[in-house]
PyMOL Python script that loads the backbone (N, CA, C, O; Angstrom):
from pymol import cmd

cmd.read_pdbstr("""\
ATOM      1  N   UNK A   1      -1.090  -6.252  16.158  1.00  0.00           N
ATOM      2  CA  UNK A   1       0.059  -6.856  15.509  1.00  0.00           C
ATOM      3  C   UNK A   1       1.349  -6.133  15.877  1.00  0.00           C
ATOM      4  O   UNK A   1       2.434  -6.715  15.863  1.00  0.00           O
ATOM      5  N   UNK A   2       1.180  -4.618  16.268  1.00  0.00           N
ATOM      6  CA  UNK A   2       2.402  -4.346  16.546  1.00  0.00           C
ATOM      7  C   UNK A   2       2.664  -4.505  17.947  1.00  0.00           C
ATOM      8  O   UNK A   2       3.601  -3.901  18.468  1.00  0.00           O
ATOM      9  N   UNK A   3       1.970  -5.213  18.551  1.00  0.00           N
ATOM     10  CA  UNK A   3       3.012  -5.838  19.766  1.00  0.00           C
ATOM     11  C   UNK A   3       3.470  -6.915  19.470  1.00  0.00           C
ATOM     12  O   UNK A   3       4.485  -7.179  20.115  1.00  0.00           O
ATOM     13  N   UNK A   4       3.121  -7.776  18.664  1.00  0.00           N
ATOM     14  CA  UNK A   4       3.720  -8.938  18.397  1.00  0.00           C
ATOM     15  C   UNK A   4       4.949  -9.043  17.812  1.00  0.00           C
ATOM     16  O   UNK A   4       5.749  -9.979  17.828  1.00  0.00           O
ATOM     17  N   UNK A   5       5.025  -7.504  17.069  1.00  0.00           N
ATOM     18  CA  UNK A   5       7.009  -7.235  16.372  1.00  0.00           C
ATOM     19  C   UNK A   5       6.553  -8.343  14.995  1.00  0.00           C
ATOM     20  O   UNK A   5       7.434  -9.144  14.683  1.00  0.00           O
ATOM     21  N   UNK A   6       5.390  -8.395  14.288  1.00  0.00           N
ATOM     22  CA  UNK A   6       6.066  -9.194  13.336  1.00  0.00           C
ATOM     23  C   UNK A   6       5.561  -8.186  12.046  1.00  0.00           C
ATOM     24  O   UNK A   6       4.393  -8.113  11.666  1.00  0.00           O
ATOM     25  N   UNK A   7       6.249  -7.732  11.697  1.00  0.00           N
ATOM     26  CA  UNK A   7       5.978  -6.637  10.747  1.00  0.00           C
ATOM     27  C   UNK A   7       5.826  -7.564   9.177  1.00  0.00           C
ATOM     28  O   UNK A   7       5.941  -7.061   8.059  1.00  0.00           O
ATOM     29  N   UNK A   8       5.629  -8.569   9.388  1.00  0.00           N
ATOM     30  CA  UNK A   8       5.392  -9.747   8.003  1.00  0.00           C
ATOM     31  C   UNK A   8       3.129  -9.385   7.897  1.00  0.00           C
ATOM     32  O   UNK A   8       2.309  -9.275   6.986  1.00  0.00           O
ATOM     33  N   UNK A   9       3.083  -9.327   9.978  1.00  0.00           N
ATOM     34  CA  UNK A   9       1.711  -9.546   9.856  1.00  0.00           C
ATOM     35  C   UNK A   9       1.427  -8.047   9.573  1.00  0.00           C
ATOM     36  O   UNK A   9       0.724  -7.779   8.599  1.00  0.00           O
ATOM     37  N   UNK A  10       1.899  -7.090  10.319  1.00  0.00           N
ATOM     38  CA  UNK A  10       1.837  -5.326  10.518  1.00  0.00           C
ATOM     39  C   UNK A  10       1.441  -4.713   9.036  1.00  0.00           C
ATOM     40  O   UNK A  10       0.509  -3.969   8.729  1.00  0.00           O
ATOM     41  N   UNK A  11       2.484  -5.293   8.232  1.00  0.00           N
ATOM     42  CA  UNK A  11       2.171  -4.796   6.877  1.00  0.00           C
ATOM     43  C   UNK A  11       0.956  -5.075   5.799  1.00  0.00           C
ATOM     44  O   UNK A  11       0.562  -4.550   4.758  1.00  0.00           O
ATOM     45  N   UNK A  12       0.468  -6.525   6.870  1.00  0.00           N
ATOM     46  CA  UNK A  12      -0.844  -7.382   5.609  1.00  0.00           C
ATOM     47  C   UNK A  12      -1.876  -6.340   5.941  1.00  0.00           C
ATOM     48  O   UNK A  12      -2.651  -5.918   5.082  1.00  0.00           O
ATOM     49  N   UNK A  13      -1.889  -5.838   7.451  1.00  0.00           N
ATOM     50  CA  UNK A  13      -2.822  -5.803   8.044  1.00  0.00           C
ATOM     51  C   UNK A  13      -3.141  -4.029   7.828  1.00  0.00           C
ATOM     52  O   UNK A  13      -4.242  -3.477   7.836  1.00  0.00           O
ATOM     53  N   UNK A  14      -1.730  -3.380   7.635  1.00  0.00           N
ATOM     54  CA  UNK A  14      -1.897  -2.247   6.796  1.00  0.00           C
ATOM     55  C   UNK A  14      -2.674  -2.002   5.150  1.00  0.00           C
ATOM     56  O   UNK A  14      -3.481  -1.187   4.703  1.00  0.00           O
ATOM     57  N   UNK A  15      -2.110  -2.899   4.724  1.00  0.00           N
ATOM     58  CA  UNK A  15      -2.481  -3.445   3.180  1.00  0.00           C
ATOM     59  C   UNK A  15      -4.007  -3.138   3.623  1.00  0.00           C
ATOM     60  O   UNK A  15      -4.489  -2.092   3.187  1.00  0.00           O
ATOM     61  N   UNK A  16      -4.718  -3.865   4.356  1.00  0.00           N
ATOM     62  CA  UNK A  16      -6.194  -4.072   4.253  1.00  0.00           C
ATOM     63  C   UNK A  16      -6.700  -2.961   4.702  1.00  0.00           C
ATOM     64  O   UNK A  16      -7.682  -2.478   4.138  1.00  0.00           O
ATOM     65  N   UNK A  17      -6.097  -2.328   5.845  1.00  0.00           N
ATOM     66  CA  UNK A  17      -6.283  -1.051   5.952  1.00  0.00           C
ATOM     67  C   UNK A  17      -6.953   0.078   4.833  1.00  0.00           C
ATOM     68  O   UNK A  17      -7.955   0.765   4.637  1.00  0.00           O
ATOM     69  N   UNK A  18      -5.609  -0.273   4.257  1.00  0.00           N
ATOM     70  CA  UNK A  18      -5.721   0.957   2.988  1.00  0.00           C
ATOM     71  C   UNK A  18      -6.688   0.519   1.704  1.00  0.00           C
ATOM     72  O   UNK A  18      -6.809   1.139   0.647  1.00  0.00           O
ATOM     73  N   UNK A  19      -7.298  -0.637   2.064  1.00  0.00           N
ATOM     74  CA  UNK A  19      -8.121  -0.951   0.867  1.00  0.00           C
ATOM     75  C   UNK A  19      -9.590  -0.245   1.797  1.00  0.00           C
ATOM     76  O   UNK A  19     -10.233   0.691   1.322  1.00  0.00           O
ATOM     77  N   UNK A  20      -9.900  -0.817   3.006  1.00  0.00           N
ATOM     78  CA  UNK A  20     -10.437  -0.281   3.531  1.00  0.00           C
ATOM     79  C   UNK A  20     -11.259   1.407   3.400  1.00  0.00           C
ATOM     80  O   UNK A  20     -12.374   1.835   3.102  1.00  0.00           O
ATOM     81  N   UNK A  21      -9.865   1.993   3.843  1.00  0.00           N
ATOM     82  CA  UNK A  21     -10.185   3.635   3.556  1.00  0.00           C
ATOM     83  C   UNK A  21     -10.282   3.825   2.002  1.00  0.00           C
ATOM     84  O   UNK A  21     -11.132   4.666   1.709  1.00  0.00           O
ATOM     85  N   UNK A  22      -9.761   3.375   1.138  1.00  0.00           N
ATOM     86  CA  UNK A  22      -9.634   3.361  -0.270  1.00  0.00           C
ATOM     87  C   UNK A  22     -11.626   3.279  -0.736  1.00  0.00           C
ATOM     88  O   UNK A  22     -12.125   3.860  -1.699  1.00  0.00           O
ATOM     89  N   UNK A  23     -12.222   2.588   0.061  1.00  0.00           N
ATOM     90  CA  UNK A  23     -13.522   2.092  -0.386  1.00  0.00           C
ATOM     91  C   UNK A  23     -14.551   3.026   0.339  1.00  0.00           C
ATOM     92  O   UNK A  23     -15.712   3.145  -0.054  1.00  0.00           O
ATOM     93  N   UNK A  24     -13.947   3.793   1.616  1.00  0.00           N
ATOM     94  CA  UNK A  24     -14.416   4.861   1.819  1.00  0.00           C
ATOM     95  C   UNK A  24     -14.306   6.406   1.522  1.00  0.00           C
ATOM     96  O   UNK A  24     -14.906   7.385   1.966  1.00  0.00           O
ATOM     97  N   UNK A  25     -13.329   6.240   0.621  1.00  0.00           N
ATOM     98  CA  UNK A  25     -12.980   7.218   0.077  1.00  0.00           C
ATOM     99  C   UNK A  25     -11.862   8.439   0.985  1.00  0.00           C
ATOM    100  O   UNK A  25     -11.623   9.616   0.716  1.00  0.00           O
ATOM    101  N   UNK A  26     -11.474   7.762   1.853  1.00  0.00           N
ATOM    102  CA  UNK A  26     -10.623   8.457   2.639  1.00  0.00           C
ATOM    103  C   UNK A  26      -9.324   8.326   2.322  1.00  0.00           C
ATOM    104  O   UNK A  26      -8.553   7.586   2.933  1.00  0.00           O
ATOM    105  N   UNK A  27      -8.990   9.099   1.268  1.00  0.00           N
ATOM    106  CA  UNK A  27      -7.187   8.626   0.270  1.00  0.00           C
ATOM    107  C   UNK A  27      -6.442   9.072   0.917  1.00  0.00           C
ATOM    108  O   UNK A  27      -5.439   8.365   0.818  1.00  0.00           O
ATOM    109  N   UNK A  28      -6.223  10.066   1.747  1.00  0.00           N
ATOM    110  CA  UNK A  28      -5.358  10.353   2.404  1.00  0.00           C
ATOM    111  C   UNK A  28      -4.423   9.580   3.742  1.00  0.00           C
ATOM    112  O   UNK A  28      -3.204   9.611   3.905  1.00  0.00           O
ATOM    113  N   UNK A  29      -5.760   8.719   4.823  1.00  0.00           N
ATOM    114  CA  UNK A  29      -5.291   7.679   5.267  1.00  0.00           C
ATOM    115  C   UNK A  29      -5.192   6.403   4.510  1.00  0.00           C
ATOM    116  O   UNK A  29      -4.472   5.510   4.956  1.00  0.00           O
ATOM    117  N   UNK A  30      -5.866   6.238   3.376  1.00  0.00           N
ATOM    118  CA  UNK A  30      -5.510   5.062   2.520  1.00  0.00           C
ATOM    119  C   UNK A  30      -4.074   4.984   1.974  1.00  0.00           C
ATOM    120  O   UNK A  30      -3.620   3.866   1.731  1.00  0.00           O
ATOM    121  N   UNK A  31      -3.434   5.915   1.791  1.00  0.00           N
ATOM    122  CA  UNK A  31      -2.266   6.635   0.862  1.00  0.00           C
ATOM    123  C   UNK A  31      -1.184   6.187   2.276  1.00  0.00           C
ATOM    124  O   UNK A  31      -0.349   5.302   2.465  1.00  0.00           O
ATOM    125  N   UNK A  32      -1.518   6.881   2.767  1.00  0.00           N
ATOM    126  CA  UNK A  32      -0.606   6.263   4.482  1.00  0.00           C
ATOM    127  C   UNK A  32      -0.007   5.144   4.846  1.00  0.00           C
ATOM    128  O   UNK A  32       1.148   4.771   5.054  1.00  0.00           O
ATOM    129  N   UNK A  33      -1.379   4.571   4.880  1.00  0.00           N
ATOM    130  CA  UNK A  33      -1.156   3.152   5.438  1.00  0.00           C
ATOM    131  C   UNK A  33      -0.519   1.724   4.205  1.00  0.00           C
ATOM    132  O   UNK A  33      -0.098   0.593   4.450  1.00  0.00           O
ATOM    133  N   UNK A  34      -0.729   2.509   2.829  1.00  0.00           N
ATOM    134  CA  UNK A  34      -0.270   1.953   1.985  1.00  0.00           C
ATOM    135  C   UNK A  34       1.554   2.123   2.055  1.00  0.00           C
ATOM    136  O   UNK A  34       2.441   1.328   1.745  1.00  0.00           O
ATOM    137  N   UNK A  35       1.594   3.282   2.510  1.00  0.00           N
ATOM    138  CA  UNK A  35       3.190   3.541   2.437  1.00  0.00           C
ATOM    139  C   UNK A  35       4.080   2.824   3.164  1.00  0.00           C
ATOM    140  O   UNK A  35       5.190   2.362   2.901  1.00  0.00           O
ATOM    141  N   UNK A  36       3.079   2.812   4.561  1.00  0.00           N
ATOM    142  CA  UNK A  36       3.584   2.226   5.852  1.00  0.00           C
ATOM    143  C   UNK A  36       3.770   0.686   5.365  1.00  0.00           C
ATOM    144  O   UNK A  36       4.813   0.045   5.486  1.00  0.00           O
ATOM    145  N   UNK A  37       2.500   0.193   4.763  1.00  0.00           N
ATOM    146  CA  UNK A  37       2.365  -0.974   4.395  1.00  0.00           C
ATOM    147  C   UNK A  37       4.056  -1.205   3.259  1.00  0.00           C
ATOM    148  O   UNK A  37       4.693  -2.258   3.256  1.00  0.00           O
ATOM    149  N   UNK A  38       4.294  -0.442   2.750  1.00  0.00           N
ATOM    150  CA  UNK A  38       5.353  -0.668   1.372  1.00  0.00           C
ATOM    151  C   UNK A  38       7.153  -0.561   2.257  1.00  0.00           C
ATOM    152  O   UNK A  38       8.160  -1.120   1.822  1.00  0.00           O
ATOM    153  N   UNK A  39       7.101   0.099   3.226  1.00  0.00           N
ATOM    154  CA  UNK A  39       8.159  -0.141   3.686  1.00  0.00           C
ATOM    155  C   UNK A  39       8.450  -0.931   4.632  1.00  0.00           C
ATOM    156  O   UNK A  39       9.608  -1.083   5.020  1.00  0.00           O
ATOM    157  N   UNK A  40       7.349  -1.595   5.175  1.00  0.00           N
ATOM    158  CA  UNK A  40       7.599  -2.842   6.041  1.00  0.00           C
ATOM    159  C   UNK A  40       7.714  -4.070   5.107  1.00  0.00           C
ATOM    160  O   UNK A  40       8.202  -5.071   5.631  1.00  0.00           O
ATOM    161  N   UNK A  41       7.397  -4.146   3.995  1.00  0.00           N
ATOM    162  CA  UNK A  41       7.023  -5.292   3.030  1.00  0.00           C
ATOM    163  C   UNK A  41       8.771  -5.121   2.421  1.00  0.00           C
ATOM    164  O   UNK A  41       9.531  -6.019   2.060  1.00  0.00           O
ATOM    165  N   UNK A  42       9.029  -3.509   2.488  1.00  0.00           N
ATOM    166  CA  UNK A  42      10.498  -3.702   1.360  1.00  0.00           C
ATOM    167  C   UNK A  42      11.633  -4.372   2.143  1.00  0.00           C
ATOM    168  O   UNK A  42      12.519  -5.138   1.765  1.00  0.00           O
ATOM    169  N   UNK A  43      11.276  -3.737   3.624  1.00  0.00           N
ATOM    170  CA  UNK A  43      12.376  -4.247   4.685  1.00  0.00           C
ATOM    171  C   UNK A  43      12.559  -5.559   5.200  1.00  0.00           C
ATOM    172  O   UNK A  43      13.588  -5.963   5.743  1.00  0.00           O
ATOM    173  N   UNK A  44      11.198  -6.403   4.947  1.00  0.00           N
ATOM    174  CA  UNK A  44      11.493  -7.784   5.529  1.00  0.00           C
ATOM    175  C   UNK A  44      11.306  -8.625   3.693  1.00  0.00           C
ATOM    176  O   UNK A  44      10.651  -9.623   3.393  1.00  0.00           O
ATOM    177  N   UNK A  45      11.786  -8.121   3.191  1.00  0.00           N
ATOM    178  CA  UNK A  45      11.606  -8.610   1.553  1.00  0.00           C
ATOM    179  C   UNK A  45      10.470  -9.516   0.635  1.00  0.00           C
ATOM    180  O   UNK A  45      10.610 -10.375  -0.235  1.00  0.00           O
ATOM    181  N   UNK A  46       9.227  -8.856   1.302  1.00  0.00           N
ATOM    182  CA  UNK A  46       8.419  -9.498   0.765  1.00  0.00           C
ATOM    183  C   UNK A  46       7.597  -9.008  -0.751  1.00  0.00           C
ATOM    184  O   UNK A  46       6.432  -8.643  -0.912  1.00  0.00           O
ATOM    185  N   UNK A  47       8.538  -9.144  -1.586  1.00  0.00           N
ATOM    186  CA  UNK A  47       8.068  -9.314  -2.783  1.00  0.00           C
ATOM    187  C   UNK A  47       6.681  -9.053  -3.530  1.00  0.00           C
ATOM    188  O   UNK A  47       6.160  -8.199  -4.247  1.00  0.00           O
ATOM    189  N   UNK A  48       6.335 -10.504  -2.838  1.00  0.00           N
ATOM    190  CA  UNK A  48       4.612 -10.244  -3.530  1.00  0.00           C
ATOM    191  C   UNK A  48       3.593  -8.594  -2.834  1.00  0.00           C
ATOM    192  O   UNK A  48       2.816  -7.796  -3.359  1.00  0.00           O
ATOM    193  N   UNK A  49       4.111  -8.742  -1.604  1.00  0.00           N
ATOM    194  CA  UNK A  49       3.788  -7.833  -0.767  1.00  0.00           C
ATOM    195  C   UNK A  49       3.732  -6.222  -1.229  1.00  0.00           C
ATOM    196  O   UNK A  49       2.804  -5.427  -1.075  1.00  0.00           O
ATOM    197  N   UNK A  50       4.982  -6.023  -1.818  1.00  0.00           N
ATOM    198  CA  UNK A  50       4.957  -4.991  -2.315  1.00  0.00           C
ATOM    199  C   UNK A  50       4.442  -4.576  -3.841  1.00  0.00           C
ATOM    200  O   UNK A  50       4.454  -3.479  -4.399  1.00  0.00           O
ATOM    201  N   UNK A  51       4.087  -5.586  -4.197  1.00  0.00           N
ATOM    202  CA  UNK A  51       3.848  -5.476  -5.346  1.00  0.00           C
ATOM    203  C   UNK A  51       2.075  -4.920  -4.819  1.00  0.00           C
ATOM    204  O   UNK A  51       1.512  -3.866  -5.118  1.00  0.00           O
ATOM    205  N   UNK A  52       1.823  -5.474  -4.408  1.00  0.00           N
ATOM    206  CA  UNK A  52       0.520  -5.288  -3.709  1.00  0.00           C
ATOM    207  C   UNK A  52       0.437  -3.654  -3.453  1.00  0.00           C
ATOM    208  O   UNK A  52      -0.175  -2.684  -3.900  1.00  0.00           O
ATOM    209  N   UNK A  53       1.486  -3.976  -2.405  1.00  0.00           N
ATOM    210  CA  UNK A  53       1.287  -2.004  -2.044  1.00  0.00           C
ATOM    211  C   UNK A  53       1.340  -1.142  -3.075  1.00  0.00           C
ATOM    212  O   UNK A  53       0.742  -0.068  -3.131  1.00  0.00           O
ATOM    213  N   UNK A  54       2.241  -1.724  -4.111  1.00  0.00           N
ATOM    214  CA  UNK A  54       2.372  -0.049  -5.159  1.00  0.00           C
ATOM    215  C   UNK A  54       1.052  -0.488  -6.129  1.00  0.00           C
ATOM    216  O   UNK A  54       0.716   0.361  -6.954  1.00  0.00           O
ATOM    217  N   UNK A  55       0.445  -1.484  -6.098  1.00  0.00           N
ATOM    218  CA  UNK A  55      -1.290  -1.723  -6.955  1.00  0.00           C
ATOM    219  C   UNK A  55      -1.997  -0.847  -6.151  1.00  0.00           C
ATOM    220  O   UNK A  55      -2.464   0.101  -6.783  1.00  0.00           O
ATOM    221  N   UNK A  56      -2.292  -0.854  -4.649  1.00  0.00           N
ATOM    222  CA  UNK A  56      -3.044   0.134  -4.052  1.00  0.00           C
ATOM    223  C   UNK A  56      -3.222   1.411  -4.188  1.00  0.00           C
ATOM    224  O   UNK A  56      -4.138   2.223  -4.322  1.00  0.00           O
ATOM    225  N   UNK A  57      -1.459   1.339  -4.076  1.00  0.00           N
ATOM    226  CA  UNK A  57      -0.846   3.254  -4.348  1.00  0.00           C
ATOM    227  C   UNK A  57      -1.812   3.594  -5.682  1.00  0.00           C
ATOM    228  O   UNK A  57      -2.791   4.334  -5.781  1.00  0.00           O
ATOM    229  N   UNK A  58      -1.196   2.830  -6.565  1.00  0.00           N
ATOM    230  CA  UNK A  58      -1.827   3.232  -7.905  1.00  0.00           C
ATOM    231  C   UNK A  58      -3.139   3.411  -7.959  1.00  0.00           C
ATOM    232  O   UNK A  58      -3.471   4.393  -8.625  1.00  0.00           O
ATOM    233  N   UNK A  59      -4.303   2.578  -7.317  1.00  0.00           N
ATOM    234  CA  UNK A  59      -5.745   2.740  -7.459  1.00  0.00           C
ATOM    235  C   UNK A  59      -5.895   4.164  -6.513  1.00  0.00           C
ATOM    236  O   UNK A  59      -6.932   4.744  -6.835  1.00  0.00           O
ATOM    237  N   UNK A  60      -5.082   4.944  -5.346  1.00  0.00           N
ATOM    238  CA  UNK A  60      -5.035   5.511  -4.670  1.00  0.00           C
ATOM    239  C   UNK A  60      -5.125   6.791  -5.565  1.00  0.00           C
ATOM    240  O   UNK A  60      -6.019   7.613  -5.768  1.00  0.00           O
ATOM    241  N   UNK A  61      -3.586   6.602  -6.111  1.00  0.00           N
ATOM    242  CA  UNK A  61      -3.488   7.701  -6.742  1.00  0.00           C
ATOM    243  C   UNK A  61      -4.568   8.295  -7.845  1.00  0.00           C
ATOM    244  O   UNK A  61      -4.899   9.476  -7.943  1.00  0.00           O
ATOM    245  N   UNK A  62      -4.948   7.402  -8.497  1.00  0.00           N
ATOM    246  CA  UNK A  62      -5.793   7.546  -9.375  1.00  0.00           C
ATOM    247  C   UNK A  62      -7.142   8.449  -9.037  1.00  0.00           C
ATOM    248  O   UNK A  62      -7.519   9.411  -9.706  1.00  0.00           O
ATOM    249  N   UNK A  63      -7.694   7.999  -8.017  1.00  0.00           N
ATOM    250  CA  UNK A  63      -8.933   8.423  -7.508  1.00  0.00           C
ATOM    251  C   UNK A  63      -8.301   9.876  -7.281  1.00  0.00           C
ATOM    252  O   UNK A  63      -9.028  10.852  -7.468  1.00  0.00           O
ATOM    253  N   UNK A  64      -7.107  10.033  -6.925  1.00  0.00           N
ATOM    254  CA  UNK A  64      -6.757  11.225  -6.446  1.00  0.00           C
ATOM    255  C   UNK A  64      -6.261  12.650  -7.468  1.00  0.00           C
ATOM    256  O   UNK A  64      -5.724  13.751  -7.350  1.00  0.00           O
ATOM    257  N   UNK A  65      -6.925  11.652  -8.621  1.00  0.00           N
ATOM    258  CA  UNK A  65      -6.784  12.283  -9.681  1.00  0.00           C
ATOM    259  C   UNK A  65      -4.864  12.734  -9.968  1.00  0.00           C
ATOM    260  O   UNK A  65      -4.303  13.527 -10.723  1.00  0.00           O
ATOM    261  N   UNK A  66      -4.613  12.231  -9.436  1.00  0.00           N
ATOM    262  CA  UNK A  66      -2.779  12.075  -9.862  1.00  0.00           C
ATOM    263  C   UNK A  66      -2.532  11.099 -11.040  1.00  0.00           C
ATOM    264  O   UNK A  66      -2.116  10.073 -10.503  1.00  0.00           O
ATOM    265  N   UNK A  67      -2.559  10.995 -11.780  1.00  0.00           N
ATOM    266  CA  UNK A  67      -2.349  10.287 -12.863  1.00  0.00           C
ATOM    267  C   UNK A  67      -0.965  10.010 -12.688  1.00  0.00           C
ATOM    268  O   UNK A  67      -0.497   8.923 -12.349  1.00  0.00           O
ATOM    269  N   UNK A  68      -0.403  10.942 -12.912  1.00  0.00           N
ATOM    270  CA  UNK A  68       1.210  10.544 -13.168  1.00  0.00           C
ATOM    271  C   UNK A  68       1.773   9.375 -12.116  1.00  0.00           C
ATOM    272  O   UNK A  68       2.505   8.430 -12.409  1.00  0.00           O
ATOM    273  N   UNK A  69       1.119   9.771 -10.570  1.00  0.00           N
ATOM    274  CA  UNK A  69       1.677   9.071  -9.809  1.00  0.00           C
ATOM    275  C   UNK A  69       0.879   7.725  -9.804  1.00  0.00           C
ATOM    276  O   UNK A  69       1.368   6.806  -9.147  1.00  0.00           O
ATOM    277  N   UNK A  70      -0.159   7.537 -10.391  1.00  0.00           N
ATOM    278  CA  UNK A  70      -0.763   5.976 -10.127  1.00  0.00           C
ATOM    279  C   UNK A  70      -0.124   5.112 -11.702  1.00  0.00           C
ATOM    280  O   UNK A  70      -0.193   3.883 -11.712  1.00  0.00           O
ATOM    281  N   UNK A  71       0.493   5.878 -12.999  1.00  0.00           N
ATOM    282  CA  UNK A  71       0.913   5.012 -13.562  1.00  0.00           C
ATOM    283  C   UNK A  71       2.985   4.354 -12.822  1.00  0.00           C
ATOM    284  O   UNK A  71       3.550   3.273 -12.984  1.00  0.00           O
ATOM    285  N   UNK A  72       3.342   5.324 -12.257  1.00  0.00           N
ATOM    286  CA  UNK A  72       4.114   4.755 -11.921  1.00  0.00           C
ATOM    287  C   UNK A  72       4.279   3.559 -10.655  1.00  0.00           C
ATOM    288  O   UNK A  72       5.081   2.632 -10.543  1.00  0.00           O
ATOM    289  N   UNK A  73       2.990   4.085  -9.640  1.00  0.00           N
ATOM    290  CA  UNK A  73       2.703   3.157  -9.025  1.00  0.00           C
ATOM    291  C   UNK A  73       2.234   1.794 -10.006  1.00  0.00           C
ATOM    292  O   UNK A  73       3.248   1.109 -10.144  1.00  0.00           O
ATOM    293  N   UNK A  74       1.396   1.342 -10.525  1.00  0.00           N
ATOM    294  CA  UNK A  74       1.419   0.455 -11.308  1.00  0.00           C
ATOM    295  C   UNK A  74       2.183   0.063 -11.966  1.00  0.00           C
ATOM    296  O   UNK A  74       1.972  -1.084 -12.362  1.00  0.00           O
ATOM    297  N   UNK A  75       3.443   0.739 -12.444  1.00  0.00           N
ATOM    298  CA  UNK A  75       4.607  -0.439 -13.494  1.00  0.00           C
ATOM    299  C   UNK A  75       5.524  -0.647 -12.145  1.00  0.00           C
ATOM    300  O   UNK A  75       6.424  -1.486 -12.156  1.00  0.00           O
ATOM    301  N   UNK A  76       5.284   0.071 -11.105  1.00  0.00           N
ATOM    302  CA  UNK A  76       6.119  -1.026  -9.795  1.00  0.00           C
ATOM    303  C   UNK A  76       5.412  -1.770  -9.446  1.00  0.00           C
ATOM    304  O   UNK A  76       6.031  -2.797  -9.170  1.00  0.00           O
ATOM    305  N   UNK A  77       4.141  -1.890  -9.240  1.00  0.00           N
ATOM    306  CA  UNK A  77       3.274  -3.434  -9.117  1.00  0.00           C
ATOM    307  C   UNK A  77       3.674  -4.131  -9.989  1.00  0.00           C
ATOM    308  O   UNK A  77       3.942  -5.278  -9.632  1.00  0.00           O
ATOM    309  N   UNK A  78       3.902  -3.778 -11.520  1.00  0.00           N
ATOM    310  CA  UNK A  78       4.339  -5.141 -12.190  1.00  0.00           C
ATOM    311  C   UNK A  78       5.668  -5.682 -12.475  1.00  0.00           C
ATOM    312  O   UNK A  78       5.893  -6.662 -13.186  1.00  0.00           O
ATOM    313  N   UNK A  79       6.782  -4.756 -11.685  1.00  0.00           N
ATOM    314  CA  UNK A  79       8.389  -5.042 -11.479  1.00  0.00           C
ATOM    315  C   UNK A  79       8.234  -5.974 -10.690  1.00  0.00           C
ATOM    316  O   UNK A  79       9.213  -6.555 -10.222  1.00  0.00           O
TER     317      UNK A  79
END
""", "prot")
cmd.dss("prot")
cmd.show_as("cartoon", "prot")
cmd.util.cbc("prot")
cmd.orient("prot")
């Protein structure tokens, strides 16, 4: 996708990424690709998109035993 320049697809495809590693337990590239995923989604304004990414962050964080940071990730999933 990133030769194609369409960072609408770059970011879905990050998204799945990070659910991906998220299910393997690899938070650190899950945490990544979620980020990557959140600033391509903020820059071409996709909304639902990001709402998505900071739900991930949050299940991310959580596992990562960060509390603090997965409730704030979650009340930006629901902004």
């Amino acid at each position: 996708f990133e030769t194609l320049s369409d960072p609408y697809w770059q970011a879905g495809l990050l998204g799945n990424l990070s659910g991906a590693y998220l299910e393997l337990g690899r938070l650190s590239e899950a945490r990544d690709c979620s980020l990557r995923s959140l600033v391509l989604r903020a820059r071409i304004g996709d909304r639902h998109g990001q709402g998505y990414s900071h739900d991930c962050l949050g299940r991310i964080y959580l596992r990562m035993g960060r509390a603090d940071k997965a409730r704030e990730a979650a009340l930006r999933s629901l902004s």
